[in-house]
C-alpha positions as CSV (number, residue, x, y, z in Angstrom):
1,X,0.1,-5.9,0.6
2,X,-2.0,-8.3,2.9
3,X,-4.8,-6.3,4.2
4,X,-6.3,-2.7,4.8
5,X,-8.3,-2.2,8.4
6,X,-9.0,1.0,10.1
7,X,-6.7,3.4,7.9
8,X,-3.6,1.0,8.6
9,X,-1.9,-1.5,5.6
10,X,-0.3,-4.2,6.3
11,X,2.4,-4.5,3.7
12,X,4.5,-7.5,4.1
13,X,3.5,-8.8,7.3
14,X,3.8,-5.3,9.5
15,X,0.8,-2.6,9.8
16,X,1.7,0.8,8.9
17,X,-0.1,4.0,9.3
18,X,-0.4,6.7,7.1
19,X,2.5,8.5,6.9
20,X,4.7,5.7,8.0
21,X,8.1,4.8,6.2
22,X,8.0,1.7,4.6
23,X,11.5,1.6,3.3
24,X,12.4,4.2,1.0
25,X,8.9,5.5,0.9
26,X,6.4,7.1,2.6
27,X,2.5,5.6,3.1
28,X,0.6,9.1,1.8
29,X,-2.5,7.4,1.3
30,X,-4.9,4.6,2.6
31,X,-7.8,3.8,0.1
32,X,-10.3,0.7,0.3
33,X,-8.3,-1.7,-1.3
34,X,-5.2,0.1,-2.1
35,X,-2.5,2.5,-1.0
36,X,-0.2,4.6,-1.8
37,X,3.3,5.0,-1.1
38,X,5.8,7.7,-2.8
39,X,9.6,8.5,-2.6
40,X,11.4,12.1,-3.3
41,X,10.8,10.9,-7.3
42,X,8.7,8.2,-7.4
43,X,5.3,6.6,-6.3
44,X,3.7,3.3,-6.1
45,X,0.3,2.0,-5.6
46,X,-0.5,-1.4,-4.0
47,X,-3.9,-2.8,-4.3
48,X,-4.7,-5.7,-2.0
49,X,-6.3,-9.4,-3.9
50,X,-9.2,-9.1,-5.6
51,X,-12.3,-11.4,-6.0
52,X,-11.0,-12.5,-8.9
53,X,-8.0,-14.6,-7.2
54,X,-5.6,-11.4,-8.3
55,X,-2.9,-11.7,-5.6
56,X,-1.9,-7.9,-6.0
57,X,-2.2,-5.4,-9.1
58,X,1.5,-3.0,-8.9
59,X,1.4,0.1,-10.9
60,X,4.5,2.7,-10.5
61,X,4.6,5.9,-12.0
């Protein structure tokens, strides 16, 4: 994910809105500095860098 402004994530170069399909998943939330995206059985959440020089922290349950 590249950046979070106004409710909308860009995710791999294209700005989605919440609720948007990004692939096989659906954006269900927008957060500060992450969102959330989840499929019929799985979910994701995608956190944008940190100050730290973290490009990205992934976490899938």
């Amino acid at each position: 994910m590249n950046a979070i402004f106004n409710s909308k994530a860009m995710i791999n170069g294209k700005w989605y809105k919440k609720y948007s399909k990004v692939g096989i998943y659906k954006l269900t939330k927008v957060k500060t500095n992450s969102v959330l995206l989840r499929s019929a059985d799985k979910s994701k959440e995608l956190f944008i860098r940190n100050k730290h020089g973290s490009r990205f922290k992934f976490s899938s349950k």
